[in-house]
C-alpha positions in Angstrom: 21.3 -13.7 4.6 21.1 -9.9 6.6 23.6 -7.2 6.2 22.9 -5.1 9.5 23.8 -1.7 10.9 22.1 -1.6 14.4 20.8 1.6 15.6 17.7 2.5 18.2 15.2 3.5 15.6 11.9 4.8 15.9 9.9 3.3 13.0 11.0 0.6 10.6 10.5 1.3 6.9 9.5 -2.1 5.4 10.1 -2.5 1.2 10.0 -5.0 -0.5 11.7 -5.0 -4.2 12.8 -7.2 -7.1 15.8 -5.1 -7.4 17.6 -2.2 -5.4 17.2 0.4 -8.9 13.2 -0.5 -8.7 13.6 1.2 -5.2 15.9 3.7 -4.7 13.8 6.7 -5.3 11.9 6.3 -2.2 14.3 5.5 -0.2 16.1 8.7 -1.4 12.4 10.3 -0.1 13.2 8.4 3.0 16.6 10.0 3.5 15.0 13.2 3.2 13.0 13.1 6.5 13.9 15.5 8.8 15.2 12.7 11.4 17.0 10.4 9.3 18.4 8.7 12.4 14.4 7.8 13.1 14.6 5.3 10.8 15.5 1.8 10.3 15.4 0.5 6.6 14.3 -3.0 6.1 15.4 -4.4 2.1 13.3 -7.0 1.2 15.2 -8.4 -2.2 16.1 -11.4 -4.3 19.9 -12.4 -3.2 21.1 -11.6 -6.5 19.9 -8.4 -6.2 21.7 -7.9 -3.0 24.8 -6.4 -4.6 23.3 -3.7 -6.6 22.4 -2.0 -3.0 24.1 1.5 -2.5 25.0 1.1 1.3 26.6 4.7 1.1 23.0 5.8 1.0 21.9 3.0 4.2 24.2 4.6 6.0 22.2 8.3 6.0 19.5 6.2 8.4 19.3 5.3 11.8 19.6 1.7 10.8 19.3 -0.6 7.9 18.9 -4.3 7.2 18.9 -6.0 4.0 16.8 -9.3 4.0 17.8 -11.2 1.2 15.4 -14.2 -0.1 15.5 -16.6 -3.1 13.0 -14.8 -4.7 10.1 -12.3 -3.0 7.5 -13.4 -5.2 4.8 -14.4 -4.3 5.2 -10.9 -2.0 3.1 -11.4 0.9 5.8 -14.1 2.6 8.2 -11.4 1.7 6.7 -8.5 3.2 6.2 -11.1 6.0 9.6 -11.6 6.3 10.5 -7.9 6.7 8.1 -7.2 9.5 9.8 -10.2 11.4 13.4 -8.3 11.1 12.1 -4.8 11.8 13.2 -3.7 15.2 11.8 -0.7 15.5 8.2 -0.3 17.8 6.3 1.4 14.8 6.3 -0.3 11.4 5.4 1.0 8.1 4.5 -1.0 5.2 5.8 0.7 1.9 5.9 0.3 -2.2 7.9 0.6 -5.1 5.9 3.6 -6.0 4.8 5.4 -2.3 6.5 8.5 -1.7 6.4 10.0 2.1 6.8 13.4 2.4 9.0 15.7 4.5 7.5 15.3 7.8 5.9 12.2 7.2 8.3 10.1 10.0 7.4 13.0 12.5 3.7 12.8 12.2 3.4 9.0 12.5 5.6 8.9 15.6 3.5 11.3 17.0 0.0 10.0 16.1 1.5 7.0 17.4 1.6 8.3 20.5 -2.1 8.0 20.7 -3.7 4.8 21.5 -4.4 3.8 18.0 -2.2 0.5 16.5 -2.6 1.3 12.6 -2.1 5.1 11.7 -2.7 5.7 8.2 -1.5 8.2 6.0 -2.8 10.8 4.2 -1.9 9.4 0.4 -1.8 12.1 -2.2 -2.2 11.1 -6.6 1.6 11.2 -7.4 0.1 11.3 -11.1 -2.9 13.5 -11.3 -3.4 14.7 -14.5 -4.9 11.4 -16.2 -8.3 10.4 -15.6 -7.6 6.8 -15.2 -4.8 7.4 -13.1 -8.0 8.8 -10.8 -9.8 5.7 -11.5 -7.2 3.6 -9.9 -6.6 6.3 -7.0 -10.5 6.8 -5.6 -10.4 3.0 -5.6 -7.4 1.8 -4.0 -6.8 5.0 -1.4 -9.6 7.9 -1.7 -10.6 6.4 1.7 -7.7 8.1 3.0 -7.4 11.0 0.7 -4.9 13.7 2.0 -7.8 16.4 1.9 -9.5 14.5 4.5 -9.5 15.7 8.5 -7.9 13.3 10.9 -10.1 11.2 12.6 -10.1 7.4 14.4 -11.4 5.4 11.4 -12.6 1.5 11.2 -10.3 0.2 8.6 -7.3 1.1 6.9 -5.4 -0.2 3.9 -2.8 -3.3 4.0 0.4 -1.5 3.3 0.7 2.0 2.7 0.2 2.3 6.6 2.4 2.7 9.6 1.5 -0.4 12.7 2.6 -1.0 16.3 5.2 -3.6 15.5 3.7 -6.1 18.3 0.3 -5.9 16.7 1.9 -7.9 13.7 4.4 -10.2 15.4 1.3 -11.9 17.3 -0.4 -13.1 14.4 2.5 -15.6 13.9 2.3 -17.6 10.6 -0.5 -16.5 9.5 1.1 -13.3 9.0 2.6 -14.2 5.8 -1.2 -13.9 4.0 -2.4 -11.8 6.0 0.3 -9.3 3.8 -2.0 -9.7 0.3 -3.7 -7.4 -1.0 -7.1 -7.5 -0.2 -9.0 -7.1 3.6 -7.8 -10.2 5.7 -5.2 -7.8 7.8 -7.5 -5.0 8.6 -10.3 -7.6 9.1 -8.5 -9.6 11.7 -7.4 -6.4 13.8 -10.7 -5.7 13.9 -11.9 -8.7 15.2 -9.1 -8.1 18.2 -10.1 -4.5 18.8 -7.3 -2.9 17.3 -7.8 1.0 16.8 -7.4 2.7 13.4 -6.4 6.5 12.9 -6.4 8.2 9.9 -3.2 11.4 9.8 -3.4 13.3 6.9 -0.4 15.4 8.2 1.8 12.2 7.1 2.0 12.2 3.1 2.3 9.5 1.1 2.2 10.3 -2.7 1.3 7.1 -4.3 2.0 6.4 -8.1 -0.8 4.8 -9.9 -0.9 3.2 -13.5 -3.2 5.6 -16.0 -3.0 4.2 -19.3 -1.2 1.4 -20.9 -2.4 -1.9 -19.0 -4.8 0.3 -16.5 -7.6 -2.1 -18.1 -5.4 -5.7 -17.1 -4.3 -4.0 -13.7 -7.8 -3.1 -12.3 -9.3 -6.2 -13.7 -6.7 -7.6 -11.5 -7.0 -5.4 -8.6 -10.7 -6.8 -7.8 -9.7 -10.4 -8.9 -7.1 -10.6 -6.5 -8.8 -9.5 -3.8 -12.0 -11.8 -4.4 -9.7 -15.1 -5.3 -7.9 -13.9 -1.5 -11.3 -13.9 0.1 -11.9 -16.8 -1.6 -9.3 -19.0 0.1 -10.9 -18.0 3.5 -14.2 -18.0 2.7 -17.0 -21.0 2.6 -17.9 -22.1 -1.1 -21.4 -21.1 -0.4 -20.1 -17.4 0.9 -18.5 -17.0 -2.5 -21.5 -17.5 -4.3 -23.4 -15.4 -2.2 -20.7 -12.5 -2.8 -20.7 -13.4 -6.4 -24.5 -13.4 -7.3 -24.4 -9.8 -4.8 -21.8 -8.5 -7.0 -23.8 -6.3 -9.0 -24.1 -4.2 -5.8 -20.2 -4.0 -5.6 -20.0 -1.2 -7.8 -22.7 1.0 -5.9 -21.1 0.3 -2.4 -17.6 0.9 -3.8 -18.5 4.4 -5.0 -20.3 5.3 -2.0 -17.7 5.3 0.1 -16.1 7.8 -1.8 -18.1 10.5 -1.8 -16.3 12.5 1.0 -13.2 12.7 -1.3 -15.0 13.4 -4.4 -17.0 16.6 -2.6 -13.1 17.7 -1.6 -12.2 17.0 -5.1 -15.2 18.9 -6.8 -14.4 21.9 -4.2 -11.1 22.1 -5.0 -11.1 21.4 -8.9 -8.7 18.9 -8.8 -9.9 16.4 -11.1 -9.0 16.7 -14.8 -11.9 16.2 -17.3 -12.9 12.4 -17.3 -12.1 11.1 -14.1 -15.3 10.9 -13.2 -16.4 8.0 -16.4 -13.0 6.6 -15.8 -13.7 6.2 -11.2 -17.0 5.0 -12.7 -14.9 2.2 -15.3 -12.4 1.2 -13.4 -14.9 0.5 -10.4 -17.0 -2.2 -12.9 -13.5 -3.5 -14.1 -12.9 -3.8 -10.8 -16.0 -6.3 -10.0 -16.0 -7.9 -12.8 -12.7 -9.1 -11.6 -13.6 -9.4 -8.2 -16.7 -11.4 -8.7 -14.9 -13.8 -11.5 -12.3 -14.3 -8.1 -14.5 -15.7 -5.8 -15.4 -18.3 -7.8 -11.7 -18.8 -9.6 -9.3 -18.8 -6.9 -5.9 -17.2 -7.1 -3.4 -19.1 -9.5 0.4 -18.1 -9.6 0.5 -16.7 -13.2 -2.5 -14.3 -12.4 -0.8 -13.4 -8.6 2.5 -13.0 -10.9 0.8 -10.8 -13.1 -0.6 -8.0 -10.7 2.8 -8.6 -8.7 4.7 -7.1 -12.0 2.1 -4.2 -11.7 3.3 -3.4 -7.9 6.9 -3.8 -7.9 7.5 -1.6 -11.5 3.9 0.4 -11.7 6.6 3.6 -12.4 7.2 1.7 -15.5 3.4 2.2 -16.5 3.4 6.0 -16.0 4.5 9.2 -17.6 4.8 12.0 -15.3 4.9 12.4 -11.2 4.3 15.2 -9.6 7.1 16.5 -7.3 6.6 16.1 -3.6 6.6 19.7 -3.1 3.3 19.6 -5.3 1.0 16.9 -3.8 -2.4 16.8 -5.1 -5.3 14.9 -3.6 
């Protein structure tokens, strides 16, 4: 089932929800780009969901499809199934709780323009002033922490990031994995060359959970992630990965450093982010390592899924656009 309004847009906005209310703040943040008519909107949601939509506010963009679907759990089919009915060249990949910022449509068309086929954002803490809502941020995006300069890069995360839309298309079936959280995307654009770019001029505040569940949700984070690898990986890989995993934590915190130094410098962090970066990166491969040898089941893929569609349900306080910090 699509409702349609056709247009000539310049990048397609890709979200997937289990309701239009789940989503309707950032596509309000959508609508406030300076070029509207850039856009095309691709809905992702459950039929029944379908005629909660506000099309008054569709109508602001360039274009708009609604993709409706039995259900889009598990999500990775369903983000699948919006990249096939984008129609514009550049694609970005976005969340429940990912906020672009004014300007954000301009400076991804323009990197764009570059030869690079993923341009990543810079993301911003939509939360900042709980530690663990920095123990889930440094994690998941300090790679591509706003404070960082632009510069070609040799990964970048699976949503959350802007692509050439033929880039996705030619991976066929197996794009509907490739969409899970974890490295299998960004791994197999590697392997065919494709160019990464990190723009910090784009923003993206991203909402991250900081208290109640943070525990469950970054357990989850790294189990997810290993039981995905697992299902691509030779049995005696996983063991390999899982007797290494001690390491995990050490590598994983490494590769943070530049955005902690920018942190540091700029006194961002409130007091005990550091001990919770530190906590949530051991949760994280505990559950990581316990995946490789596990396997993803559906209750434990349903579990994280209800963190990613309604994490602003875990939170107490975002920071206005305006105000972006990290």
């Amino acid at each position: 089932m699509r409702d349609t309004k056709i247009g000539t847009p310049r990048l397609s906005a890709v979200l997937v929800s289990d309701r239009y209310s789940t989503i309707a703040a950032v596509v309000d943040a959508f609508a406030a780009q300076t070029a509207p008519s850039d856009i095309e909107i691709v809905l992702v949601l459950p039929a029944h969901a379908v005629s909660e939509v506000d099309r008054s506010k569709l109508e602001w963009f360039g274009a708009f499809q609604i993709v409706a679907l039995p259900s889009v759990l598990p999500m990775p089919p369903a983000r699948a199934a919006g990249v096939r009915a984008a129609t514009a060249p550049i694609i970005f990949i976005g969340e429940t709780h990912s906020f672009p910022h004014p300007g954000f449509i301009e400076a991804i068309i323009t990197a764009h323009e570059g030869p690079w086929d993923v341009v990543v954002p810079g993301l911003h803490n939509a939360n900042p002033d709980m530690p663990g809502s920095w123990g889930s941020f440094m994690l998941d995006y300090g790679y591509w922490m706003s404070g960082l300069p632009a510069a070609e890069i040799a990964s970048g995360p699976t949503w959350n990031a802007s692509y050439k839309r033929e880039i996705l298309l030619e991976l066929g079936s197996a794009l509907d994995s490739a969409l899970s959280s974890g490295d299998e995307l960004p791994m197999t654009l590697r392997a065919r060359n494709r160019r990464f770019y990190f723009e910090p001029a784009a923003g993206v505040s991203h909402v991250n959970l900081e208290s109640r569940k943070w525990v469950d949700e970054r357990y989850l984070s790294g189990f997810v992630v290993g039981a995905n690898r697992a299902r691509r990986w030779s049995l005696p890989r996983r063991i390999a990965y899982f007797l290494g995993s001690p390491l995990i934590p050490v590598v994983l915190l490494y590769r943070t450093v530049p955005s902690m130094r920018h942190l540091y410098r700029s006194r961002t962090l409130p007091q005990g982010s550091a001990l919770a970066i530190v906590t949530g990166t051991i949760i994280r491969t505990v559950g990581e390592a316990v995946g490789y040898l596990r396997g993803l089941s559906a209750p434990v893929e349903a579990r994280m899924e209800e963190y990613e569609l309604n994490k602003m349900q875990y939170v107490k306080r975002v920071a206005p656009l305006d105000q972006p910090h990290g």
